[in-house]
Every structure is written in structure tokens, then in C-alpha cells.
C-alpha positions as CSV (number, residue, x, y, z in Angstrom):
1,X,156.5,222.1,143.5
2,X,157.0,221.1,139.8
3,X,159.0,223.5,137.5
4,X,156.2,224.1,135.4
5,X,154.6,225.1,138.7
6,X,157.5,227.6,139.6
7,X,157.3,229.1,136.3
8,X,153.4,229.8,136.3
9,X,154.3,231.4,139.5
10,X,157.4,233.6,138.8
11,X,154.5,234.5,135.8
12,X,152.1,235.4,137.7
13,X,154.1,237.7,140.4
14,X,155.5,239.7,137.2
15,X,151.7,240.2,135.6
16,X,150.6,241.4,138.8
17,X,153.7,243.9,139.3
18,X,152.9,245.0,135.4
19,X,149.1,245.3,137.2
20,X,150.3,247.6,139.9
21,X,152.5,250.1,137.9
22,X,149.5,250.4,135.5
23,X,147.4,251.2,138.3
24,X,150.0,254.3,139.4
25,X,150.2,255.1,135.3
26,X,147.1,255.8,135.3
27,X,147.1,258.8,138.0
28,X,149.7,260.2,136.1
29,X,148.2,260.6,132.9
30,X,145.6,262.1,134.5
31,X,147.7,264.7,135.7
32,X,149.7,265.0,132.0
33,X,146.4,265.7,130.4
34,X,145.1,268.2,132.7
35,X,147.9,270.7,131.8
36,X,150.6,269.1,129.6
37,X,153.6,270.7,129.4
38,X,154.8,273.1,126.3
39,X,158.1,273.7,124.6
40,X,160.2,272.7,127.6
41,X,164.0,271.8,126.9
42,X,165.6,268.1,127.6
43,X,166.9,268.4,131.4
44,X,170.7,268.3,129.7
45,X,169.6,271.8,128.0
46,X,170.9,274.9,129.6
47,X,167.6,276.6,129.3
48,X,165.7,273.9,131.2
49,X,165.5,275.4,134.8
50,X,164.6,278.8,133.7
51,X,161.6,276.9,131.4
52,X,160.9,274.9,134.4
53,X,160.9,277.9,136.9
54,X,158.9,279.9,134.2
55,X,156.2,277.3,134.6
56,X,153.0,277.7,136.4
57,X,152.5,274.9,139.3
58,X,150.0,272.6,137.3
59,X,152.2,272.4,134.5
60,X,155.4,271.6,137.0
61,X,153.1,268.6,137.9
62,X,152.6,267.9,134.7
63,X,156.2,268.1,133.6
64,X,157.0,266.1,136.8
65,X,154.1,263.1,136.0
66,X,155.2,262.9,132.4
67,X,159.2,262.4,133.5
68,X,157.9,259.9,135.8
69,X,155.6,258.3,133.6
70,X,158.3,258.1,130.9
71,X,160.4,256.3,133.8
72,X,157.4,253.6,134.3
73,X,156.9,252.9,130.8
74,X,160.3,251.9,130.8
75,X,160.1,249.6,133.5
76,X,157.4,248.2,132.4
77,X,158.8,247.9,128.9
78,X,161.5,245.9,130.4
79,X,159.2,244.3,132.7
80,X,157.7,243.2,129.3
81,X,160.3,242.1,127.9
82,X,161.3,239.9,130.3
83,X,158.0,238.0,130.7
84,X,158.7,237.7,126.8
85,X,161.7,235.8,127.0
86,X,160.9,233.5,129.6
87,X,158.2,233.0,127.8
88,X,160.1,232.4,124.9
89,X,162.7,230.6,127.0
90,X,159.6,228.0,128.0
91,X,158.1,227.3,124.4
92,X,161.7,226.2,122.9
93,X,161.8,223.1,125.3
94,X,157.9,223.0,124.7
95,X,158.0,222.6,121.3
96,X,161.2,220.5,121.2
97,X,158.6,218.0,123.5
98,X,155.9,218.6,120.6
99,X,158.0,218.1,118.0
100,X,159.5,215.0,119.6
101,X,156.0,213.6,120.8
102,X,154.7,214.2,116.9
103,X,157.3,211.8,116.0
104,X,156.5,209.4,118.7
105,X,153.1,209.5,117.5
106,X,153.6,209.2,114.1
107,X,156.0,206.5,114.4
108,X,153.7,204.4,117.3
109,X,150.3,205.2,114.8
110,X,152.6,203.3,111.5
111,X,153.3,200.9,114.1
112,X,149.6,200.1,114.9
113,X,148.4,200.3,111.3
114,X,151.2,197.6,110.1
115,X,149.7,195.2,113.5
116,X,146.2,196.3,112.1
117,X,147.6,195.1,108.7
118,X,149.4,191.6,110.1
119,X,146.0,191.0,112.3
120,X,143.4,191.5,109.9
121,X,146.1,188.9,107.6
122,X,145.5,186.5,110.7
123,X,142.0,186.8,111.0
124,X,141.1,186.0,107.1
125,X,143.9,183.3,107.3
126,X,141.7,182.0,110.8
127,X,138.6,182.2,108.9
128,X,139.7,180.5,106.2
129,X,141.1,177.3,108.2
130,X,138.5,177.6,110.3
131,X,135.2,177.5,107.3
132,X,137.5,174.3,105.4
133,X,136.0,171.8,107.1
134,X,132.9,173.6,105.4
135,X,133.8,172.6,102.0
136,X,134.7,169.0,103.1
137,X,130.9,169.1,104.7
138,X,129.2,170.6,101.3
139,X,131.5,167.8,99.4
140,X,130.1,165.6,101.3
141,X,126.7,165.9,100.9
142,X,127.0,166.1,97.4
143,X,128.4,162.5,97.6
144,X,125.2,161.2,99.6
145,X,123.2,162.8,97.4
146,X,125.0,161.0,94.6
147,X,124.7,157.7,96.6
148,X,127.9,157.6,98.1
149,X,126.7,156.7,101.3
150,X,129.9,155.6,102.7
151,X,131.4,159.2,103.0
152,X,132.8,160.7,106.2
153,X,134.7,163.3,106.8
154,X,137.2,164.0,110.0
155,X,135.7,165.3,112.9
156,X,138.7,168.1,113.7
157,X,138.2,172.1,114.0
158,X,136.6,174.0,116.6
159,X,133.8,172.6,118.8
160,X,130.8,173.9,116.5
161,X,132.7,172.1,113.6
162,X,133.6,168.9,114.8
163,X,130.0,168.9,116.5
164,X,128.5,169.2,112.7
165,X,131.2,166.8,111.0
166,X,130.0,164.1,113.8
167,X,126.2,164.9,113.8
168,X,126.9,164.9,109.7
169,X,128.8,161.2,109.9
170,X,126.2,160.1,112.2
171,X,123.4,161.5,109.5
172,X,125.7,159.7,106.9
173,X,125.6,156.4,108.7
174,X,121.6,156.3,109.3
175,X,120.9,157.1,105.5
176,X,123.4,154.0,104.7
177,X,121.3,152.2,107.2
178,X,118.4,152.8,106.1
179,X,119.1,152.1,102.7
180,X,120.6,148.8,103.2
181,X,117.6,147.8,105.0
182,X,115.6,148.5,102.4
183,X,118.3,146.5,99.9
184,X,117.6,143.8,102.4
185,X,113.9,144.3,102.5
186,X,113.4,144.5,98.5
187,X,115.5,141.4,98.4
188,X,113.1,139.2,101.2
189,X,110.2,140.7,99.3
190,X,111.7,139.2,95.9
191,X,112.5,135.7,97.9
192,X,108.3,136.1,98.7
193,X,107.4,135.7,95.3
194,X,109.6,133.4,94.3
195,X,108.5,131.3,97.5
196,X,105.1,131.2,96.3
197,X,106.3,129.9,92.8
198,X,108.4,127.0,94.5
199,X,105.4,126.0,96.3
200,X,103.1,125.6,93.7
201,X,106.1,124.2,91.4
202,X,108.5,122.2,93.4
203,X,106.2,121.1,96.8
204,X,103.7,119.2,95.6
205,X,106.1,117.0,93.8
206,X,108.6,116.8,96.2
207,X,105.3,115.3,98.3
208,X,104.6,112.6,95.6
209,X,108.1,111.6,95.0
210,X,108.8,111.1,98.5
211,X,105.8,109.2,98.9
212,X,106.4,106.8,96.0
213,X,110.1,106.2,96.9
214,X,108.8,105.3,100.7
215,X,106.4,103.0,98.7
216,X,109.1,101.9,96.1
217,X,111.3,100.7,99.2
218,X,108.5,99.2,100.8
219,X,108.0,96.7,97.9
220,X,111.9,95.8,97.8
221,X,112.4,92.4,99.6
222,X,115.5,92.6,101.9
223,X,117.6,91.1,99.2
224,X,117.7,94.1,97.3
225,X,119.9,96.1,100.1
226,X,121.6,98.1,97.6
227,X,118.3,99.4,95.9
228,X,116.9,100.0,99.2
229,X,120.1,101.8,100.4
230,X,119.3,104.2,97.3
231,X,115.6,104.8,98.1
232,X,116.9,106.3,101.5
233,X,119.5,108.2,99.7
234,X,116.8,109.6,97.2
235,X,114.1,109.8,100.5
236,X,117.6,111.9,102.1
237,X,117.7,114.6,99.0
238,X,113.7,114.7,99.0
239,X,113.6,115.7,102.8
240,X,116.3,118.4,102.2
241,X,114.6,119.3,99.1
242,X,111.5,120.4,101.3
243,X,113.7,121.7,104.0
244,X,114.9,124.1,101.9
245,X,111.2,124.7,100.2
246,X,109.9,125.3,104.1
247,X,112.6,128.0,104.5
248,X,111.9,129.9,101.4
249,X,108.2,129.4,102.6
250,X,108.7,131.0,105.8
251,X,110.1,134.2,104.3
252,X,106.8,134.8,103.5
253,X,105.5,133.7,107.4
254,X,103.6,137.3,107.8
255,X,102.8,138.9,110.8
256,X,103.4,137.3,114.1
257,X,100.5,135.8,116.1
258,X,100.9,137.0,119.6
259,X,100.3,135.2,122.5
260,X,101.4,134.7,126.0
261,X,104.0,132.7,126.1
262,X,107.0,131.2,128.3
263,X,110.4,131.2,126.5
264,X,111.7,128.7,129.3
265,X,108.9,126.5,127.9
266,X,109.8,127.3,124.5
267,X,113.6,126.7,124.8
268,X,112.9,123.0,126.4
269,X,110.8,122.0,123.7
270,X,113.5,123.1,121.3
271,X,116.5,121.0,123.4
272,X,114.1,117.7,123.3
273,X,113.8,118.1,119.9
274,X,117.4,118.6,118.7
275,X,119.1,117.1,121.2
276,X,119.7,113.0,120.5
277,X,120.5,115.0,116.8
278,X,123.4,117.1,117.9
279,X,124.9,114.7,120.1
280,X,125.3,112.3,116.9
281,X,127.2,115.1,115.7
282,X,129.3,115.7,118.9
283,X,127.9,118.5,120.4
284,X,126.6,118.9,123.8
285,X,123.8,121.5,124.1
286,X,123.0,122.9,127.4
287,X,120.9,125.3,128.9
288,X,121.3,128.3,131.9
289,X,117.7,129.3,131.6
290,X,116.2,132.4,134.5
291,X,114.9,131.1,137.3
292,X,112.1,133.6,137.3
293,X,110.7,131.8,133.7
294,X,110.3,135.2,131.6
295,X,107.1,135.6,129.9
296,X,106.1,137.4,126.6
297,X,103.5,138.3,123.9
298,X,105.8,136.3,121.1
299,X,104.4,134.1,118.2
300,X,105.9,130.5,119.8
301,X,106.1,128.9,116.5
302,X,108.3,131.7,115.2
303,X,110.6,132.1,117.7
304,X,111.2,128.3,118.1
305,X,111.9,128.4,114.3
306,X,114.7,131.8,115.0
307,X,116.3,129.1,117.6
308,X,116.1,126.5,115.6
309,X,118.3,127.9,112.6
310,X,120.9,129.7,115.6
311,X,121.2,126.3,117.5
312,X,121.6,124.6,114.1
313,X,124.3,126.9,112.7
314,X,126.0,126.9,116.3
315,X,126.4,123.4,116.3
316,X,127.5,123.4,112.2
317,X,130.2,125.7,113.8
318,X,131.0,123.6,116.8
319,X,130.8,120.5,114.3
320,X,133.3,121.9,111.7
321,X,135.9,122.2,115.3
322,X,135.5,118.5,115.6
323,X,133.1,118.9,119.0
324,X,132.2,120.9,121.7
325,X,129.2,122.7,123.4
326,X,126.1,125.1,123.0
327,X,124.6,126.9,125.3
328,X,121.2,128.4,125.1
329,X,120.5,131.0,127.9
330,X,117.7,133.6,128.9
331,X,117.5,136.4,131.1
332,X,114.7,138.5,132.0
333,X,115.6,142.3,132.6
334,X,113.7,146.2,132.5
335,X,110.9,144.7,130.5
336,X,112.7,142.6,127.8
337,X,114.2,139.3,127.6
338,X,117.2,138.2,126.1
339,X,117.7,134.9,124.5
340,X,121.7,133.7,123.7
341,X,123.1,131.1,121.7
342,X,126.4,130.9,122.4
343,X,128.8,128.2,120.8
344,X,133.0,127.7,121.2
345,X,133.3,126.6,117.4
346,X,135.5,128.0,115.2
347,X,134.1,131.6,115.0
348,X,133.1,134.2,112.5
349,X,135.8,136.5,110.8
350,X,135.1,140.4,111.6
351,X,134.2,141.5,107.8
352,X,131.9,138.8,107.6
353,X,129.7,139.6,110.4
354,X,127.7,142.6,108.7
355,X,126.9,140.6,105.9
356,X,125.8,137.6,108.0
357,X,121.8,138.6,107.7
358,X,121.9,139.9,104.0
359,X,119.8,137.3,102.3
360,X,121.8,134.9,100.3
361,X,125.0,135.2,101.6
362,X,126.2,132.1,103.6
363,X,129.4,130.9,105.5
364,X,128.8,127.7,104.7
365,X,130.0,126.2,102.1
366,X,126.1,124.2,101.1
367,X,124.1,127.2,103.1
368,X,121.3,129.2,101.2
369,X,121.6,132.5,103.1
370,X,118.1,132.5,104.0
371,X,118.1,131.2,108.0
372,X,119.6,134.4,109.3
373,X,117.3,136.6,107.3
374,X,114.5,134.7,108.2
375,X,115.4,135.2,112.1
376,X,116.2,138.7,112.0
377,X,112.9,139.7,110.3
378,X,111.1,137.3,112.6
379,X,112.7,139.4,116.2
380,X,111.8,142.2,114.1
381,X,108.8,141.8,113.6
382,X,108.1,140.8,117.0
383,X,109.8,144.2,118.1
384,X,113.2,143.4,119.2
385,X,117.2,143.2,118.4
386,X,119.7,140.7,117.0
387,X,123.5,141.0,118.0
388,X,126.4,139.0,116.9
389,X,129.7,139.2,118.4
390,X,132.5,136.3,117.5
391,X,136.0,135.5,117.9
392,X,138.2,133.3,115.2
393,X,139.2,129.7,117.3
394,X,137.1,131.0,120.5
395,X,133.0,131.0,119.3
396,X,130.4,133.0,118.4
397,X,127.3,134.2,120.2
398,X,123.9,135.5,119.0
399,X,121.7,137.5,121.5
400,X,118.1,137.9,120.3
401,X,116.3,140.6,122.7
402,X,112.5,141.1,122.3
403,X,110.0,143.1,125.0
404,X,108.0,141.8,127.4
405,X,104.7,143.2,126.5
């Protein structure tokens, strides 16, 4: 048993004893009041027994109840008392506890309001580290919007953050995309017109001089080698001349024509026709072509003319090495097939290579720019991909990839 258990019950016993003795008061008041007692001396007096003796017997009772009831009340007045001090005795270690546990709580509750004070601090401080990246997005924007479409921002912070910076970047990256192809496109369309101008200005008498310097060297007897030797040289510029009037031409080619077509078949025709021209220059071309002879819906003229300029460059590259080898390979797979030129000349620098199909820009030192810009809208237009990868000393490869159907 606890001592606030013993207590109760020391408590209790002594309220039930006060119960009792007011239980046998009560009988004696009721004899008091039936005939209380007059004008009888204090028990020390010397008069009191002959008072006493003088009294009738219900008084005697009387007297006798009140002397007992006088000896109750003070018992019970006692009995009183001492409940009151224990009770007293119990509240000062009570309220010591109180008074101690008031402090406590007092002391624990500035204690929580100053961790309230340094959480709420960490919180904002959270917030605010957490919603920079935020300001770095809005900045951003603003600089795409102003044209900046090379902004990007890091892709750090919590998961929903970095997830926004990269979908952001990756926004930032189309829109610079996008608007380079339509640099690129606004520049082919400005080579269109001024393909249509060469042709009426510069074709037609490219035709007749050629013509009349066949027919100038014709006449020349064989005496006059060193007039003849510039004929050919003249006949030599002429030819390029048109070359280059063809290309500017074919940036203006249109849609493809489709038709079924074999790219095996395609790619033999090419190697016939280049061939006994590459090996002047020291470069073996060979081919690894699919067994299974792929098939398409492909414009043949077109797509001989994309191989054409990547064969020709390849070998230009392999040339500039002093020698080596193409290779022209295709491989049908998932519905598309993919056509590689792949060379081991002397390679393509890394910050060149998205530049290579901007129109204009050559590696070379007599190139116009215009082959590579003329192939990729020629696989585009047919539906498909171009891909360069290169190494500086080790080659260069171009993958064209176009669908099946």
C-alpha cells in the first residue's frame, strides 16, 4: 500500500469514529432538551450535591447527558483537530510538489516555446533553400523568352525540383532545336531562290562555253599541245562550274518520288560509278552489304545523290591521310534500314560536328557547305535520321537510317 493510500485510510477510520460519537450525541441532546437542567453549581462547588440531590430524576438525566455530552464534544473537538493537522501535515509536502511541479512546468513550457522559436527559424530557412532553385527556374525563362536559348540551370534540390530543373533543360534544349532548324531551314529556302537565279544566269552559259571550248580544242591540230592542254584546263573549271550549279540545284530537289526500291542495288550502282575514280586517288572502297537485300519506299535518285556526297567527302578525308579505305554498309533491322559510310581518314574535331550540316559551313578548305545540307534534308524528307560520330587520326562514320515502308 502506498502512503497516500495509508493516509486516506487512517482518514477515513477517524471520520467514521467522528460518525459514531455523533450518532451517541444525538441521544443525548435529546435527553438535554427534554428537561435541561437549572441553576446547578460546577461539581467543584460545595452546594452541588445538595442541587443535584434536590433534582427531580429527568433533570438528573439531564444533568448527567449534558456532562457527558460536554465530555464528547471534547473528544470530538480533539478528534477534529487532529484530522486538521494531518491534514495540514499532508498539503505542506503537497504544495511543496505543486509549487515545484509549477516551476517544472514553467521552465519545460520556455523550453518548448524557444524549440518552437529555433524550428519555425529552420523551417523558413528550409523553405527558403528549398524554393531557390525557383528563382534560378523563373530567371531562366525569362532568358528563353529573351532568346537565350542556351540557358540551363543545375539540376540539384529535392526530387520535385531537380525533376522540373531537368524537364525545364530538356524544354530549353527542344526550343534551341527547333529554332536552329528553322535557322537551317530559312537558310536552304534562301539557297532555293538563289538556285533558281544561277540557273537561269550561270547554266546556260556554262553549257555554251563548255561546248565551244570542246569545239575550240577540236579544231587545234596536235601541234598546238599547249593550247589544247588549256582548253582541258578551261573544260576542268567549266565541269566544276556546273558541279557546283547541280548542287545548288538540288537544294531545291522537292519532294521525294517514292518507289520500291533495293538499297543493295542502289549502293552497287554507286561503287561502279566511283570506283576506278577513288582508286586514282588511293582509296579502296568496299562494301559489307545485308544478305537479306533490304527494301524500301525511297526516291533512288536521291539517295544515290546523299551517298554520293558521304562517299565523296569520306574519301576527301581518307585522301588528305595519304590513303586508305571506305566502307559502305547496310543492315536491315525493326522496320528501318541503316546505311554507313564509314572511312579511317583523318577525322572530325568534336566542336565541329554540330555545325557539319549548317549550310555553308565546310571543313574543307574549297567546300561550299551545301553537300551535307543537301543529304540531311534529303533522309529527312524521306523520314529518317543522320548521325555522325568521329575520332581525330582514327575516322569518321555517317549512319543514314530511313523506314522500311
Amino acid at each position: 500500500m502506498s502512503d497516500v493510500d495509508e493516509q486516506l485510510s487512517v482518514t477515513a477510520r477517524i471520520v467514521d469514529e467522528i460518525k459514531q460519537k455523533l450518532v451517541r450525541v444525538d441521544a443525548l441532546y435529546e435527553t438535554l432538551l427534554a428537561a435541561p437542567p437549572l441553576r446547578v453549581p460546577a461539581a467543584s462547588d460545595p452546594g452541588f450535591q445538595a442541587a443535584y440531590d434536590a433534582l427531580d430524576p429527568p433533570r438528573k438525566l439531564a444533568y448527567d447527558a449534558l456532562q457527558e455530552l460536554r465530555k464528547q464534544e471534547s473528544l470530538m473537538t480533539y478528534t477534529a483537530d487532529d484530522l486538521q493537522d494531518r491534514g495540514k501535515r499532508r498539503m505542506v509536502p503537497t504544495k511543496a510538489w505543486l509549487t515545484d511541479n509549477e516551476r517544472k512546468i514553467l521552465a519545460r513550457a520556455i523550453y518548448l516555446g524557444i524549440a518552437a522559436v529555433l524550428l519555425g527559424a529552420l523551417i523558413t530557412a528550409w523553405v527558403a533553400v528549398t524554393l531557390r532553385p525557383l528563382g534560378r527556374l523563373r530567371e531562366a525563362a525569362r532568358r528563353i523568352a529573351a532568346g537565350d536559348y542556351g540557358k540551363r540551370i543545375p539540376e540539384t534540390g529535392p526530387a520535385e525540383i531537380s525533376d522540373l530543373a531537368r524537364e525545364f533543360n530538356s524544354m530549353g534544349r527542344a526550343v534551341q532545336e527547333r529554332e536552329e532548324e528553322k535557322l537551317r531551314a530559312a537558310r536552304l529556302a534562301m539557297v532555293g531562290k538563289m538556285a533558281a537565279q544561277i540557273a537561269h544566269e550561270v547554266r546556260n552559259p556554262l553549257s555554251s562555253i563548255g561546248l565551244n571550248t570542246e569545239l575550240l580544242e577540236d579544231e587545234l591540230g596536235d601541234s598546238a599541245s599547249e593550247a589544247r592542254e588549256l582548253c582541258r584546263a578551261i573544260h576542268t573549271e567549266v565541269n566544276r562550274l556546273t558541279e557546283v550549279t547541280e548542287t545548288y540545284l538540288g537544294l531545291r530537289g522537292g519532294k521525294p518520288k517514292l518507289a520500291r526500291e533495293s538499297f543493295n542495288a542502289i549502293i552497287d550502282d554507286l561503287v561502279d560509278f566511283v570506283r576506278h575514280d577513288l582508286a586514282t586517288r588511293h582509296v579502296a572502297l568496299e562494301t559489307e552489304l545485308d544478305p537479306e537485300d533490304p527494301t524500301g519506299n525511297v526516291d533512288a535518285n536521291q539517295i544515290r545523290q546523299c551517298l554520293i556526297n558521304l562517299v565523296r567527302n569520306a574519301a576527301d578525308a581518307v585522301s588528305a591521310k595519304g590513303g586508305g579505305q571506305v566502307v559502305v554498309r547496310t543492315r536491315g533491322e525493326r522496320g528501318r534500314v541503316e546505311i554507313a559510310v564509314e572511312d579511317n581518314g583523318i577525322g572530325i574535331p568534336s566542336e565541329l560536328i554540330p555545325r557539319l550540316f549548317d549550310p555553308f559551313f565546310s571543313t574543307k578548305e574549297r567546300g561550299n557547305g551545301l553537300g551535307l545540307a543537301l543529304t540531311q534534308q534529303i533522309i529527312q524528307d524521306h523520314g529518317g535520321e543522320i548521325h555522325v560520330a568521329s575520332r581525330v587520326g582514327r575516322g569518321t562514320t555517317f549512319t543514314l537510317s530511313v523506314p522500311t515502308g
